[in-house]
mmCIF file as Biopython writes it, N, C-alpha, C and O atoms, coordinates in Angstrom:
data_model
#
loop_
_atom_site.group_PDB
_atom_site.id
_atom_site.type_symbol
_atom_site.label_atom_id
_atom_site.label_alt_id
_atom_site.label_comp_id
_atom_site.label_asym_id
_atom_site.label_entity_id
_atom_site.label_seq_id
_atom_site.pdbx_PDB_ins_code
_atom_site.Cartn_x
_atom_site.Cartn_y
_atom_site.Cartn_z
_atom_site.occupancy
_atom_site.B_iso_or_equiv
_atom_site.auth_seq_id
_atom_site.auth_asym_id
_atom_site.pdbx_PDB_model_num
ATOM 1   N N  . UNK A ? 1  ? -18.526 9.431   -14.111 1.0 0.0 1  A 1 
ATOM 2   C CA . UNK A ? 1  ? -17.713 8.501   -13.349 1.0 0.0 1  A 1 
ATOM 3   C C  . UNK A ? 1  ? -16.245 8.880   -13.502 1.0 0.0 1  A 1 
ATOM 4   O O  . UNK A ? 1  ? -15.854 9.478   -14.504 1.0 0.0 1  A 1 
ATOM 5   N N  . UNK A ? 2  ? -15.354 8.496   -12.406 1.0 0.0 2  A 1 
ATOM 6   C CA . UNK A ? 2  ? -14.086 8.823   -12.412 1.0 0.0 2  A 1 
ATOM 7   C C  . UNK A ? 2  ? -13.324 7.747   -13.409 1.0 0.0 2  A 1 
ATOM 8   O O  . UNK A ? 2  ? -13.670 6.706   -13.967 1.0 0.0 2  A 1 
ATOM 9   N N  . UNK A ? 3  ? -11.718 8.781   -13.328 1.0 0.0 3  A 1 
ATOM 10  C CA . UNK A ? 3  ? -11.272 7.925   -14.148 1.0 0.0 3  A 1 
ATOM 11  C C  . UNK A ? 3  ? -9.877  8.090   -13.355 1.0 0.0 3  A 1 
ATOM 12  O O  . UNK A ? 3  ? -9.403  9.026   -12.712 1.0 0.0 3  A 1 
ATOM 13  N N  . UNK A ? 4  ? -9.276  6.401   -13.761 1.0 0.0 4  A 1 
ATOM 14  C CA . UNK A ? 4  ? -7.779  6.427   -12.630 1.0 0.0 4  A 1 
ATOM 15  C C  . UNK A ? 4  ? -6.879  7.412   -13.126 1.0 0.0 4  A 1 
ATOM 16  O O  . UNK A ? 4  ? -5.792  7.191   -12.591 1.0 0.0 4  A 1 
ATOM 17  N N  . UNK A ? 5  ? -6.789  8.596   -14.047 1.0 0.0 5  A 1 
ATOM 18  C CA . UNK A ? 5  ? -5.956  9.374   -14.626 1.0 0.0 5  A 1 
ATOM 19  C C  . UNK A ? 5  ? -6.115  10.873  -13.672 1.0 0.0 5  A 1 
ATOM 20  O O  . UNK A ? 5  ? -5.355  11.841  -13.657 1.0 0.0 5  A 1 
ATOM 21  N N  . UNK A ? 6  ? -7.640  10.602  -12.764 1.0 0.0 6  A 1 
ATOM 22  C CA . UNK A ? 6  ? -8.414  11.841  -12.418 1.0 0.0 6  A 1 
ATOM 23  C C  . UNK A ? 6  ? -7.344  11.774  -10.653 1.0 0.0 6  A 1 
ATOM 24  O O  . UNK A ? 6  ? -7.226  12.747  -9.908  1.0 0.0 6  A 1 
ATOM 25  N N  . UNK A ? 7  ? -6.836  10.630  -10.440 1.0 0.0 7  A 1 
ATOM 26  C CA . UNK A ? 7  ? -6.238  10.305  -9.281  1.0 0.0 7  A 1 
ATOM 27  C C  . UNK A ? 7  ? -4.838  9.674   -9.366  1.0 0.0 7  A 1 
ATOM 28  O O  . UNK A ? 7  ? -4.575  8.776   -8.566  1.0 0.0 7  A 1 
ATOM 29  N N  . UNK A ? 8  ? -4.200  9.943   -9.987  1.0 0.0 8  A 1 
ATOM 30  C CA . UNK A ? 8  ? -2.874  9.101   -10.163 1.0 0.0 8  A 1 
ATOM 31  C C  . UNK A ? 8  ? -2.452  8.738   -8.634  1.0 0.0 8  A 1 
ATOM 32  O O  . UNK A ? 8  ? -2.914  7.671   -8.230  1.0 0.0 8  A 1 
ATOM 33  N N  . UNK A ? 9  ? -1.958  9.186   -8.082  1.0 0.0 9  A 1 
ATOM 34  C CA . UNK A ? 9  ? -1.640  8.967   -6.558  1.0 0.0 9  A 1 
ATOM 35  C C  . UNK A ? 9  ? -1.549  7.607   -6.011  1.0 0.0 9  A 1 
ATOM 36  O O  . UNK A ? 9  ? -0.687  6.748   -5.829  1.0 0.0 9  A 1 
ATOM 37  N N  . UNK A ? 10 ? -3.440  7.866   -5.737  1.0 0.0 10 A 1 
ATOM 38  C CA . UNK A ? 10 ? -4.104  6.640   -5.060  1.0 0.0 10 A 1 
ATOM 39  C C  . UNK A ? 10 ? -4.023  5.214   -5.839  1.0 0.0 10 A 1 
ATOM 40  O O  . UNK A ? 10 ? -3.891  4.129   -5.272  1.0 0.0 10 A 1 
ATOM 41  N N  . UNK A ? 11 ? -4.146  5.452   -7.501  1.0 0.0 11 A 1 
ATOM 42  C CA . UNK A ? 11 ? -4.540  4.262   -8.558  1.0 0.0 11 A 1 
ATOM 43  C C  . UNK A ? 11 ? -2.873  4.039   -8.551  1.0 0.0 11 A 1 
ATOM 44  O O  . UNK A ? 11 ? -2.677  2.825   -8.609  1.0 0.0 11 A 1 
ATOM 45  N N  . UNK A ? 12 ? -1.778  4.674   -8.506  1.0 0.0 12 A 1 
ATOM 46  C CA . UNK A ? 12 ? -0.401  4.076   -8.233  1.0 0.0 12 A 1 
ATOM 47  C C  . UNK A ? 12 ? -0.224  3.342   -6.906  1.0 0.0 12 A 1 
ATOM 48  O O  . UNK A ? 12 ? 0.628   2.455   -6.904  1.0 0.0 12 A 1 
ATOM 49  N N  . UNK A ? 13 ? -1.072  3.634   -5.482  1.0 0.0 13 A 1 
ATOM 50  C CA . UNK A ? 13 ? -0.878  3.029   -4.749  1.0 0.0 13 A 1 
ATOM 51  C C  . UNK A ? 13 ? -1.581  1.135   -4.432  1.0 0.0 13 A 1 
ATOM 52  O O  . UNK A ? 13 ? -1.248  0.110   -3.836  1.0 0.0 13 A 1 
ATOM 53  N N  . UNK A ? 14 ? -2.747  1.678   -5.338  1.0 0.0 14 A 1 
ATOM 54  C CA . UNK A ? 14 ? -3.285  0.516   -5.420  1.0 0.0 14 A 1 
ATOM 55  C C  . UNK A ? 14 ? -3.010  -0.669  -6.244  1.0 0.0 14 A 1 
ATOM 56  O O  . UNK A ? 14 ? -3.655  -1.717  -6.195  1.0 0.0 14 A 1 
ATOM 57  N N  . UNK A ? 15 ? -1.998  -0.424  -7.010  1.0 0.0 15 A 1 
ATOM 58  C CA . UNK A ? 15 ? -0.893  -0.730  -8.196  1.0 0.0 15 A 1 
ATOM 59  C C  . UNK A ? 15 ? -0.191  -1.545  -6.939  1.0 0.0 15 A 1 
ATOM 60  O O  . UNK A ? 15 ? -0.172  -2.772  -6.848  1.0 0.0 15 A 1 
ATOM 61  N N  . UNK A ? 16 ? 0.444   -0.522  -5.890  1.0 0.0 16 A 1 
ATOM 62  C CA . UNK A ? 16 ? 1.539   -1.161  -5.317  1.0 0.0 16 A 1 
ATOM 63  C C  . UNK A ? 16 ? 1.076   -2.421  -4.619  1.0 0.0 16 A 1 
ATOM 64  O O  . UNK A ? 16 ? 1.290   -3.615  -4.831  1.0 0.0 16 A 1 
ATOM 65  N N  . UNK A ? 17 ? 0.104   -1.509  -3.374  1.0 0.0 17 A 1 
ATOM 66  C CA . UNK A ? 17 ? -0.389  -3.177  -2.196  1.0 0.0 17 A 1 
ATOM 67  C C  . UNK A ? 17 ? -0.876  -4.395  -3.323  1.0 0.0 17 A 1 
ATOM 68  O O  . UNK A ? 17 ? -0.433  -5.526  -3.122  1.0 0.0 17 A 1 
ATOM 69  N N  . UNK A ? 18 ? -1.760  -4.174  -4.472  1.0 0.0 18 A 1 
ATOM 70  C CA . UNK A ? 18 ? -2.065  -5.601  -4.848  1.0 0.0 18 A 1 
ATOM 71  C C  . UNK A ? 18 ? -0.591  -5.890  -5.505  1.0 0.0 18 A 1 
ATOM 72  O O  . UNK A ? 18 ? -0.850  -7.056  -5.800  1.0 0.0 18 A 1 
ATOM 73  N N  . UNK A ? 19 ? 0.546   -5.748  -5.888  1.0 0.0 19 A 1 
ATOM 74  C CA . UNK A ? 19 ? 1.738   -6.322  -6.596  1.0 0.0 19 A 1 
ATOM 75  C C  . UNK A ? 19 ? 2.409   -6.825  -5.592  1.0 0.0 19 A 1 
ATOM 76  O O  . UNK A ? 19 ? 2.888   -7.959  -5.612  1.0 0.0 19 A 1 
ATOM 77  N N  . UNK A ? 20 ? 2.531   -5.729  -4.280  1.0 0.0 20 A 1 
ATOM 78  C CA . UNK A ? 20 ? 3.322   -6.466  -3.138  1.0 0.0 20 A 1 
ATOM 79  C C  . UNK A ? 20 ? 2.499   -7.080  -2.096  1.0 0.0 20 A 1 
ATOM 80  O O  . UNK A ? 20 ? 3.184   -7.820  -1.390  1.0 0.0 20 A 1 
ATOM 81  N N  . UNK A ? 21 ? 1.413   -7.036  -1.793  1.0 0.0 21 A 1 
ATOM 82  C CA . UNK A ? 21 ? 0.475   -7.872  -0.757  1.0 0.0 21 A 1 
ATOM 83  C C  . UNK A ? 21 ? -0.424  -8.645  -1.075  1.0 0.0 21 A 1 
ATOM 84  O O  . UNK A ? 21 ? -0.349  -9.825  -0.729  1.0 0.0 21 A 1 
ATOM 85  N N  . UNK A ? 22 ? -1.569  -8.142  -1.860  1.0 0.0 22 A 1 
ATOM 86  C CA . UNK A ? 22 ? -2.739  -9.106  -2.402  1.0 0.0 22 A 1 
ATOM 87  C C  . UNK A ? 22 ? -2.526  -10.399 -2.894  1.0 0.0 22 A 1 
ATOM 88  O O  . UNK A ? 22 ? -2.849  -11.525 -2.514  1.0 0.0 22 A 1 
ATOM 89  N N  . UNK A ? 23 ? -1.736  -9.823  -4.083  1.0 0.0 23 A 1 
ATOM 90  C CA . UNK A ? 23 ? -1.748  -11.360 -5.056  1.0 0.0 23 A 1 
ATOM 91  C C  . UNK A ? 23 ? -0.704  -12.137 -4.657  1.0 0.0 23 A 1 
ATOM 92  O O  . UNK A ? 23 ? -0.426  -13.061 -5.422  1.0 0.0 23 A 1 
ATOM 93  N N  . UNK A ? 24 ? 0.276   -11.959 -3.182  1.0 0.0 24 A 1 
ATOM 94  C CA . UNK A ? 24 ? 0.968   -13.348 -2.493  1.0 0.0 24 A 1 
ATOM 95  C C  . UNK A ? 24 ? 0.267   -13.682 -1.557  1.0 0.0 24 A 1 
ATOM 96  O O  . UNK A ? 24 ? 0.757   -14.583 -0.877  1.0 0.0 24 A 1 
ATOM 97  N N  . UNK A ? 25 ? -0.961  -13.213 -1.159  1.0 0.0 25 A 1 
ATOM 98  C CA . UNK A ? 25 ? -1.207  -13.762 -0.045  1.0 0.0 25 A 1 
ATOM 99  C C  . UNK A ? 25 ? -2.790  -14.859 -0.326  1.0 0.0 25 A 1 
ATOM 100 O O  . UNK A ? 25 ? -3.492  -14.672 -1.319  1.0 0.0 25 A 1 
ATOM 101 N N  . UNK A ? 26 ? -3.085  -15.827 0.606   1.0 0.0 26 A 1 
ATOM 102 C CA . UNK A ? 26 ? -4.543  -16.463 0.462   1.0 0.0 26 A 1 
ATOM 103 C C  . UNK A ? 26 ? -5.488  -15.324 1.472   1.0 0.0 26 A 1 
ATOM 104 O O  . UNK A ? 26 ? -4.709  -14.625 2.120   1.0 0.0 26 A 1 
ATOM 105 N N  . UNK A ? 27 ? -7.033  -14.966 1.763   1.0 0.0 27 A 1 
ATOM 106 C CA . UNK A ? 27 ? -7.339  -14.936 2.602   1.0 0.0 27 A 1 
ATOM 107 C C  . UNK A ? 27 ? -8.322  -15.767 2.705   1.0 0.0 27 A 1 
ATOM 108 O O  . UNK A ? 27 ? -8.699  -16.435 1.742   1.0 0.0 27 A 1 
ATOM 109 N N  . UNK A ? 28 ? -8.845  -15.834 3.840   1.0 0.0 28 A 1 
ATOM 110 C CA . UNK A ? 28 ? -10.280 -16.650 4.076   1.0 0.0 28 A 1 
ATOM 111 C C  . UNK A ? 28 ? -11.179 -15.960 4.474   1.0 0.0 28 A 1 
ATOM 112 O O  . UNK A ? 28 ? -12.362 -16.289 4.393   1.0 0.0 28 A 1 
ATOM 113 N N  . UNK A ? 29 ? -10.763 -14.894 4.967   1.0 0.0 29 A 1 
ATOM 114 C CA . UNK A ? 29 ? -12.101 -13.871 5.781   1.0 0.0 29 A 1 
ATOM 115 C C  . UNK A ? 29 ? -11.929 -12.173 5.308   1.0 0.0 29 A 1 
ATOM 116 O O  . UNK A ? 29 ? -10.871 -11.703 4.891   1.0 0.0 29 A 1 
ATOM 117 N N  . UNK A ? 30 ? -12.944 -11.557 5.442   1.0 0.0 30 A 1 
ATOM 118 C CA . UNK A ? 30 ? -12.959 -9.963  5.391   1.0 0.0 30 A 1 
ATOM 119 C C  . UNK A ? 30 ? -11.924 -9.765  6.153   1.0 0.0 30 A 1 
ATOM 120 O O  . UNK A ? 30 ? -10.909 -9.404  5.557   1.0 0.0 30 A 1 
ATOM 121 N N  . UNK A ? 31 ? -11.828 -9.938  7.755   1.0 0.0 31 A 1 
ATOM 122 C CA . UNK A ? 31 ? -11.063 -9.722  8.801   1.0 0.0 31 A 1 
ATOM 123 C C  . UNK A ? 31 ? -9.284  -9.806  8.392   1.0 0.0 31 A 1 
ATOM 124 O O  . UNK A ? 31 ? -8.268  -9.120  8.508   1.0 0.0 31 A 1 
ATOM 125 N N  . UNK A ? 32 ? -9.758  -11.233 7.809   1.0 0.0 32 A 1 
ATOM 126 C CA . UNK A ? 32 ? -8.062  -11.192 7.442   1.0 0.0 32 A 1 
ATOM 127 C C  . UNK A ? 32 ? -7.182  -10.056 6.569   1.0 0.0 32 A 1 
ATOM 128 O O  . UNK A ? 32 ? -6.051  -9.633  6.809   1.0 0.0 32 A 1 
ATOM 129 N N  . UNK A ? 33 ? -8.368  -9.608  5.145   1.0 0.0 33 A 1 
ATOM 130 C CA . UNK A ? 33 ? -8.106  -8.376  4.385   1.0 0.0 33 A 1 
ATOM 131 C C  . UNK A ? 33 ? -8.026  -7.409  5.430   1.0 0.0 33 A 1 
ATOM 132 O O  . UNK A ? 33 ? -6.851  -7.073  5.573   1.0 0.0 33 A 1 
ATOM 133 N N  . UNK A ? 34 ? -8.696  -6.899  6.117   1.0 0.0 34 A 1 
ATOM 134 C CA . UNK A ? 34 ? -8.537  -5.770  6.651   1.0 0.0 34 A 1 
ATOM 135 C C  . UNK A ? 34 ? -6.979  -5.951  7.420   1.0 0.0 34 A 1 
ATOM 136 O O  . UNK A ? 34 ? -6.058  -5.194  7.113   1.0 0.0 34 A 1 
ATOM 137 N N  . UNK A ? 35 ? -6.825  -6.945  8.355   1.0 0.0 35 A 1 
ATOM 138 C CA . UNK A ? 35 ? -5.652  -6.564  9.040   1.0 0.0 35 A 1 
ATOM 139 C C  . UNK A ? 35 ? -4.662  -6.359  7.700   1.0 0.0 35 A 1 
ATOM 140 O O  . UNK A ? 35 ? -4.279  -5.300  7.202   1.0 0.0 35 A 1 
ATOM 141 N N  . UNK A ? 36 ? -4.492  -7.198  7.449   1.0 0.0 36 A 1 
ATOM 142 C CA . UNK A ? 36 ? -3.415  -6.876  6.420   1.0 0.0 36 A 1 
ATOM 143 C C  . UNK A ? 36 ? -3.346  -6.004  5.677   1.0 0.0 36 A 1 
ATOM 144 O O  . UNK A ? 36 ? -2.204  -5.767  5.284   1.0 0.0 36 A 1 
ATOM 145 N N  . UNK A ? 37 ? -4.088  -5.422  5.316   1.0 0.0 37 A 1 
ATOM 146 C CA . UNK A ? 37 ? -4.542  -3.518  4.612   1.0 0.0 37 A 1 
ATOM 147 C C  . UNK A ? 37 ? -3.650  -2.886  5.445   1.0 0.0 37 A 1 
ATOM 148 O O  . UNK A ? 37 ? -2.623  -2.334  5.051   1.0 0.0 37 A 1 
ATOM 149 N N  . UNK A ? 38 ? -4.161  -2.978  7.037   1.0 0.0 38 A 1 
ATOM 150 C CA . UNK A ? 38 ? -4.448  -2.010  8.016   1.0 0.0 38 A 1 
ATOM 151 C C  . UNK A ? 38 ? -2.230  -2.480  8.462   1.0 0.0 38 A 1 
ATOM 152 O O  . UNK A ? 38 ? -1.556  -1.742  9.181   1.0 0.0 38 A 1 
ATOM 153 N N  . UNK A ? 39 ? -1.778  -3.523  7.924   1.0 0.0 39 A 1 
ATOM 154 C CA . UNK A ? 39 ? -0.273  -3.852  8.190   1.0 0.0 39 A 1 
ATOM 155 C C  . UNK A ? 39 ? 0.471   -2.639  7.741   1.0 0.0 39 A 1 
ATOM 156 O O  . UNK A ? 39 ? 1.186   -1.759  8.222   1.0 0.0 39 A 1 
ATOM 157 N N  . UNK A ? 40 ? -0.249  -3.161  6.100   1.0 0.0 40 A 1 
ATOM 158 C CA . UNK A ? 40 ? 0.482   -2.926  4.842   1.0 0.0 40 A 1 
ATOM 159 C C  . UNK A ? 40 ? 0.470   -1.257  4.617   1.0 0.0 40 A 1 
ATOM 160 O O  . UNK A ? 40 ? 1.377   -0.642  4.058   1.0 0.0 40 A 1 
ATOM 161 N N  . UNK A ? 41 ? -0.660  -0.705  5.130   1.0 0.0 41 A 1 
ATOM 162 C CA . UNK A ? 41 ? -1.093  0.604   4.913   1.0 0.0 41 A 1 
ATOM 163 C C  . UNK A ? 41 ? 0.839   1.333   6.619   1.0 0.0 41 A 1 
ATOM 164 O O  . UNK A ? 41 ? 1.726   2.161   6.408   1.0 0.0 41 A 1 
ATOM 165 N N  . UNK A ? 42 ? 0.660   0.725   7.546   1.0 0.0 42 A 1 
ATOM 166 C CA . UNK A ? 42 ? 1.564   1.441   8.359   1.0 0.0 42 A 1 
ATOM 167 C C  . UNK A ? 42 ? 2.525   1.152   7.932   1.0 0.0 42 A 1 
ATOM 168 O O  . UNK A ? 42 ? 3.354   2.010   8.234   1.0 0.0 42 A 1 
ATOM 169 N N  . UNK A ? 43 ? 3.143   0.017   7.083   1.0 0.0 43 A 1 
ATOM 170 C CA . UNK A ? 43 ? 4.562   -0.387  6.770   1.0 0.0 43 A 1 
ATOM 171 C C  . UNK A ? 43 ? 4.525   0.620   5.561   1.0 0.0 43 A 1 
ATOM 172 O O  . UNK A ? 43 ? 5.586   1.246   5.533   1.0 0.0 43 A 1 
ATOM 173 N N  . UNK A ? 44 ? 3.716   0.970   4.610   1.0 0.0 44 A 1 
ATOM 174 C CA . UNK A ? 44 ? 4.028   1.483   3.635   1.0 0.0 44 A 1 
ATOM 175 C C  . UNK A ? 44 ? 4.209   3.428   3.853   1.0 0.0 44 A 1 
ATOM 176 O O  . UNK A ? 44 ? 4.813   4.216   3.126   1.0 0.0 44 A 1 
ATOM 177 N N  . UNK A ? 45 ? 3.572   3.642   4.886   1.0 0.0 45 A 1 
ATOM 178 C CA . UNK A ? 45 ? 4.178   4.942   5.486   1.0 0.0 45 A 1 
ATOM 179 C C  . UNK A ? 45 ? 4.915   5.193   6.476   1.0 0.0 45 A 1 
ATOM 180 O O  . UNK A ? 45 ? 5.181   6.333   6.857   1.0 0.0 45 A 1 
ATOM 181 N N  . UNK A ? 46 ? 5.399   3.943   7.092   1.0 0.0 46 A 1 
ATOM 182 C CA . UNK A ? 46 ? 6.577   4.335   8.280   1.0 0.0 46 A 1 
ATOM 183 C C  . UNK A ? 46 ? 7.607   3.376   7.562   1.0 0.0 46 A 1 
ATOM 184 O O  . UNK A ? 46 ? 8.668   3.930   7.849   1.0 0.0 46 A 1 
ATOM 185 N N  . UNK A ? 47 ? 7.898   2.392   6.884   1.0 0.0 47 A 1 
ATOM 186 C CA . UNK A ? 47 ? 9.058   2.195   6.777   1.0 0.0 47 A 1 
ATOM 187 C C  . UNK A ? 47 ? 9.389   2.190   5.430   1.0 0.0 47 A 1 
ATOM 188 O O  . UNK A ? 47 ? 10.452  2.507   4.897   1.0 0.0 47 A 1 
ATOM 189 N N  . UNK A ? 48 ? 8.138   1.711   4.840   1.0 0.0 48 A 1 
ATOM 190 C CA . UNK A ? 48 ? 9.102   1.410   3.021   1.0 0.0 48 A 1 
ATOM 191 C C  . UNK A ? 48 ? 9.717   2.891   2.214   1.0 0.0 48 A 1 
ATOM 192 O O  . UNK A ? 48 ? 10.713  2.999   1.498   1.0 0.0 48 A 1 
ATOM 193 N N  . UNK A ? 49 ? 8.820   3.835   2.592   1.0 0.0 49 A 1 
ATOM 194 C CA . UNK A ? 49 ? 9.152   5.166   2.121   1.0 0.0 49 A 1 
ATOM 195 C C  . UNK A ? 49 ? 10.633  5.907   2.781   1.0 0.0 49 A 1 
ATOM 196 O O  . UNK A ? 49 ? 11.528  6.403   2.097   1.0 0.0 49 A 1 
ATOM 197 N N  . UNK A ? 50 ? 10.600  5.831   4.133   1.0 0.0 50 A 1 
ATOM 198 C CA . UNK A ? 50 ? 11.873  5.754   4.204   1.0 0.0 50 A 1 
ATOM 199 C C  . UNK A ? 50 ? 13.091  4.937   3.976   1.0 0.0 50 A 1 
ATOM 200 O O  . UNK A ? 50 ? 14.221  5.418   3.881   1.0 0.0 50 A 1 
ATOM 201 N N  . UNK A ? 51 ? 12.759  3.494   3.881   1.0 0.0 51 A 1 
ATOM 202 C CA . UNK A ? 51 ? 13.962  3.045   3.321   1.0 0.0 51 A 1 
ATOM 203 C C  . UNK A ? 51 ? 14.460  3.223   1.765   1.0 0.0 51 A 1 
ATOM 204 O O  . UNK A ? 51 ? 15.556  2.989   1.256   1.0 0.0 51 A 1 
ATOM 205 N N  . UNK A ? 52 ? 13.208  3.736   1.188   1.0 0.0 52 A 1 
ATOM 206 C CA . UNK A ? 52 ? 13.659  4.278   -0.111  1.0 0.0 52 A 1 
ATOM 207 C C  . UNK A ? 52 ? 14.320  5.704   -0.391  1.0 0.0 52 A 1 
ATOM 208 O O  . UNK A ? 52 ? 14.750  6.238   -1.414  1.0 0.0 52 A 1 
ATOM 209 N N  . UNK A ? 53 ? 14.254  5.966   0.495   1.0 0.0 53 A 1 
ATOM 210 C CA . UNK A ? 53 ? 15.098  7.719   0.941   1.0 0.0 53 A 1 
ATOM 211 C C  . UNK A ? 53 ? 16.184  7.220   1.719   1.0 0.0 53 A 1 
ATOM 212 O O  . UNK A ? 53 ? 16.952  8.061   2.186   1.0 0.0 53 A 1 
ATOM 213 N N  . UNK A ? 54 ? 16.358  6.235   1.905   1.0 0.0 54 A 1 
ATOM 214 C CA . UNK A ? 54 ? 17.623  5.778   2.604   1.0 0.0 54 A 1 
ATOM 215 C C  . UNK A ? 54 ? 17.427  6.669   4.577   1.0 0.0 54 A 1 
ATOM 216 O O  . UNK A ? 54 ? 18.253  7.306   5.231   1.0 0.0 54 A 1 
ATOM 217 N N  . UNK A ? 55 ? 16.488  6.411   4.785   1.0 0.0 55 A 1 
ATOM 218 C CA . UNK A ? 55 ? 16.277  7.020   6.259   1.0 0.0 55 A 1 
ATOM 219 C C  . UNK A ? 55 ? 16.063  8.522   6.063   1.0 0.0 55 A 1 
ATOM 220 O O  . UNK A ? 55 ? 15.050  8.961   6.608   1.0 0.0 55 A 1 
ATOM 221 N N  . UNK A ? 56 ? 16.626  9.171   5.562   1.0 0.0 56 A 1 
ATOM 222 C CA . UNK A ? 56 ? 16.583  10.206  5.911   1.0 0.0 56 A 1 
ATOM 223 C C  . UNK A ? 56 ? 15.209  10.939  5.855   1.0 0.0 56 A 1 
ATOM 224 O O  . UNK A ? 56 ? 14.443  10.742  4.913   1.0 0.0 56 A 1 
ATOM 225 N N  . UNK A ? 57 ? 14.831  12.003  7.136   1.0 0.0 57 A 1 
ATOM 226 C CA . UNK A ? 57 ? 13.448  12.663  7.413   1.0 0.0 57 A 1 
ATOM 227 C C  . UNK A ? 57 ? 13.646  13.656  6.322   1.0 0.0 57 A 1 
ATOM 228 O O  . UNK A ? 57 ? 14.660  14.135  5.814   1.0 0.0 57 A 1 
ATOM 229 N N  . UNK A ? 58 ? 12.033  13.865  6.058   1.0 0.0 58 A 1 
ATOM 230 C CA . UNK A ? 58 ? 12.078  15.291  5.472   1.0 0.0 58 A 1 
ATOM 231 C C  . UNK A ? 58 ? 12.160  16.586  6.206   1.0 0.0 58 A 1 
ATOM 232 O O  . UNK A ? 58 ? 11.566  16.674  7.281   1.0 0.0 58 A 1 
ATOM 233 N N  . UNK A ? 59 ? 12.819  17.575  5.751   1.0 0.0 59 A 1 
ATOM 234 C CA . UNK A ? 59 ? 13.287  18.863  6.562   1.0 0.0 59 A 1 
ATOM 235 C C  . UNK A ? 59 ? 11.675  19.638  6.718   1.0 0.0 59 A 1 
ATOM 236 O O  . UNK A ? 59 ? 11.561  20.713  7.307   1.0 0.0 59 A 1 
#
């Protein structure tokens, strides 16, 4: 069996959405998790990463 050391990456990302999405939000349905995955997953590669680079693209 794996271990979260075998993936740092992913087990840091999953660190992030439950600190900044999961544990503020209620859901009531599967549906509701998914959209909000499916939010959190495009905000976290189109905007939060660049606003932490301050906009700027990579060359």
């Amino acid at each position: 069996k794996g271990h979260p050391y075998d993936n740092a990456r992913i087990e840091s990302f999953h660190s992030l959405i439950k600190r900044e999405m999961i544990y503020h939000e209620e859901y009531r349905t599967i549906d509701d998790v998914r959209v909000s995955v499916e939010w959190y997953v495009n905000w976290y590669n189109n905007e939060r990463i660049n606003s932490r680079t301050e906009w700027l693209q990579s060359a």
